[in-house]
N, C-alpha and C positions, 0 to 999 in steps of 0.2 A: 504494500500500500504506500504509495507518494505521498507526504505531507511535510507541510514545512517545518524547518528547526523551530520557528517562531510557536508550532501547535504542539510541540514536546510538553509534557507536563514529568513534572518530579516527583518519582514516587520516594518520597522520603523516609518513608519503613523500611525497605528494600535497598536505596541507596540505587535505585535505573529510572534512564527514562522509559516513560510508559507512551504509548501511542494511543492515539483515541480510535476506537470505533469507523467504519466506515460510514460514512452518510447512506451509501447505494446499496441494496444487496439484490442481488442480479438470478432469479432461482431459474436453474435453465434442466427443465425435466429432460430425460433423455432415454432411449433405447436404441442400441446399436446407431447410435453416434461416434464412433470411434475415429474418423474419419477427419470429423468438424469438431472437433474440440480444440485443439488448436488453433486453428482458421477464426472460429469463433472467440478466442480470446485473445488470440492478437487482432482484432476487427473492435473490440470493445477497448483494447487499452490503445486503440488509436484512437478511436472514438470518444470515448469520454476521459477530460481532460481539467477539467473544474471542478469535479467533485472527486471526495473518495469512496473506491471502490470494492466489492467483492465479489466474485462469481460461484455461485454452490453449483455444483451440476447432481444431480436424483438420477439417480443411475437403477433400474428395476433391474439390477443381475444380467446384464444385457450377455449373451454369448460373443458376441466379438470384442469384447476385454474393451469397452468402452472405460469403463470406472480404470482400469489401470492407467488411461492414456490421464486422466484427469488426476491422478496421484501422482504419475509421475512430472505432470505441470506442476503440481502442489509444492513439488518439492524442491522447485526453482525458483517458485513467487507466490507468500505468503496471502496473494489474495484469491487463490484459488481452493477451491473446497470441494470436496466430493462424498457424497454420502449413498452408501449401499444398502439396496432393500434386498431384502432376499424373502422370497414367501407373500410379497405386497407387488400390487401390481395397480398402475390407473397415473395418470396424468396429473389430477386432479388432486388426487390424494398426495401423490409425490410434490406437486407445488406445496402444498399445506405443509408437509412435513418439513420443507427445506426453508419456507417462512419463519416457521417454528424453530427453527434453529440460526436466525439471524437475530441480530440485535440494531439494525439501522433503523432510522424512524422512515425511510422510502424504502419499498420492494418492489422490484419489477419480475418481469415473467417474460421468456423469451423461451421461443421452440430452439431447439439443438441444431435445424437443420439449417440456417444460415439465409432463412426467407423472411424475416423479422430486421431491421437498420436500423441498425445499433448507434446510429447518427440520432436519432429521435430520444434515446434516453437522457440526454442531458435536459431537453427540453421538457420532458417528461418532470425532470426533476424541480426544475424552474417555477414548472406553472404550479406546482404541489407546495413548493415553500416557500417561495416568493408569493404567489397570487391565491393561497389558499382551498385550491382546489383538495379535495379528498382521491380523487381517481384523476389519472390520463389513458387514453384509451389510443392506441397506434390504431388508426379506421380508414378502413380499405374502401368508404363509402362515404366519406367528405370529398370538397372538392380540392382536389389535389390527392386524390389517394386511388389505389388503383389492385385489381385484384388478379392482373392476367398471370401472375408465378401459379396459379391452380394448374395441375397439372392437364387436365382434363372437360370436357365441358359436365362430366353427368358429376364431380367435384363443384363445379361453379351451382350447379343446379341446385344441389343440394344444401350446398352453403346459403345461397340466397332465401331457397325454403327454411334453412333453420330459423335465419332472420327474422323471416317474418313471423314465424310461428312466435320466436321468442320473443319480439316487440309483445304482442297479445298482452303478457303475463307480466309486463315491467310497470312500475310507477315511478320512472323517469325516462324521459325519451334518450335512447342511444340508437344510433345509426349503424351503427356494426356491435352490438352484444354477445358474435360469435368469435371476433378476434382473439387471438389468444397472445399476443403483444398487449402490455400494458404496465403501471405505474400504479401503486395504492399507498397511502399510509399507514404501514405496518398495525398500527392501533385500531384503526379499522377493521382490519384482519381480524384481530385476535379477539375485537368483540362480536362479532359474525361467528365467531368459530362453533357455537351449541345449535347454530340455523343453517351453516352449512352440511350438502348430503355428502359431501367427497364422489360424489359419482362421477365415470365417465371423464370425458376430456375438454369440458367446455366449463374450465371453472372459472372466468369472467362471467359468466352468465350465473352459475351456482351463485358469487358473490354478491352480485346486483339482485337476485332476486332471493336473498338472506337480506337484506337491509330494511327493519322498521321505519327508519326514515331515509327517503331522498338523499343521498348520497348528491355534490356536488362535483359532478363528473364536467370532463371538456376532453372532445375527439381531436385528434392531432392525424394528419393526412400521414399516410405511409405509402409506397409503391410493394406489394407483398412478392419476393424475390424468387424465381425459379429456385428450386431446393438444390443445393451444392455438392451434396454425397448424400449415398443410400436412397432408400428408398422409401414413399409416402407407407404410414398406417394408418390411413382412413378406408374401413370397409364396415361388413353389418353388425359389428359389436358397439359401432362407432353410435350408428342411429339407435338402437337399441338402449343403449346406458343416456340420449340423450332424451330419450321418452320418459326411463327411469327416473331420470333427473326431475324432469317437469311434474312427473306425478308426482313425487319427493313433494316438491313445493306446495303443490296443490294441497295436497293431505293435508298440508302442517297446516294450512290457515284456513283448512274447509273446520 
């Protein structure tokens, strides 16, 4: 982590300087990412430059020794982090877990696969502690954002149907509540945590529709990137845990 001599604090019991905390914690779910981890944090530490940083990557026991590529970053630069589930599986749940083990007052969420521009989290950061906002939302459906990195059309189809289904169910208007790019304040997080379902892989959506009150969200354009290595996992598990999900919600406040 980068910071200046000027933010050194003295731990005087111990006789060392201490470093503070990062501002950013960056939770990047993964499965068979092996590929893009690297790519991916050196993309972030050109990227963001104003703030301090960490990168968790949630590694579900991937067979192609993803979690070793991210240990063995770890152990060239203190702001990498890798945490292994073994026996747990899910997107959603793996964001939560790696939330739950930062300590920044901002969290972001980024896919592994390098379709997310890592150029938008500073901004992200910006508009959260500077202008207040509670969420920033990277939205592939403001103007200036753009959604052609879908590998395929019956991919765009079905993303646009999610949308809309999910609009239905929200009480604040979001133009893209299936992006899976995004910025929160961690505190936020942690008080949502007994209303969220951990289902599936749409947990910007799980998030926004755990909130008793209106969240103060602002969508930020992104261009969403052709995927860089391996290959997509969206198929019928994907729709299936995201029906889950919505009945989840439903239940709780029928």
């Amino acid at each position: 982590m980068h910071v200046s001599s000027a933010s050194l604090q003295q731990d005087t019991h111990a006789g060392r300087e201490v470093r503070p905390g990062p501002v950013l914690s960056i939770i990047i779910p993964c499965y068979n990412e092996r590929g893009n981890v690297e790519p991916l944090f050196r993309a972030v530490e050109k990227a963001v430059t104003r703030y301090s940083w960490e990168l968790i990557f949630v590694d579900d026991n991937s067979p192609d020794g993803t979690i070793d590529e991210v240990w063995r970053l770890a152990q060239m630069d203190s702001r990498v982090r890798g945490i292994l589930r073994v026996g747990r599986r899910g997107l959603s749940s793996a964001v939560i877990e790696g939330i739950l083990s930062s300590s920044a007052s901002v969290v972001a969420v980024m896919d592994g696969d390098m379709q997310h521009d890592e150029c938008l989290l500073e901004q992200m950061v910006d508009v959260i502690e500077q202008q207040g906002y509670d969420m920033a939302i990277g939205s592939r459906h403001v103007e200036g954002g753009d959604n052609s990195g879908l590998a395929s059309s019956w991919r765009l189809f079905l993303s646009n149907a999610g949308i809309r289904i999910a609009q239905c169910f929200l009480s604040v208007r979001v133009r893209d509540p299936m992006s899976g790019f995004f910025a929160v304040r961690r505190d936020l997080v942690v008080k949502s945590l007994p209303r969220l379902s951990g289902i599936g892989f749409k947990i910007l959506l799980d998030l926004l529709m755990s909130q008793q009150v209106a969240p103060k969200v602002i969508e930020l354009p992104f261009v969403f990137r052709s995927r860089h290595e391996g290959e997509s996992k969206m198929g019928r598990k994907v729709l299936v845990q995201f029906a889950q999900m919505i009945s989840y919600h439903m239940l709780k406040k029928s």
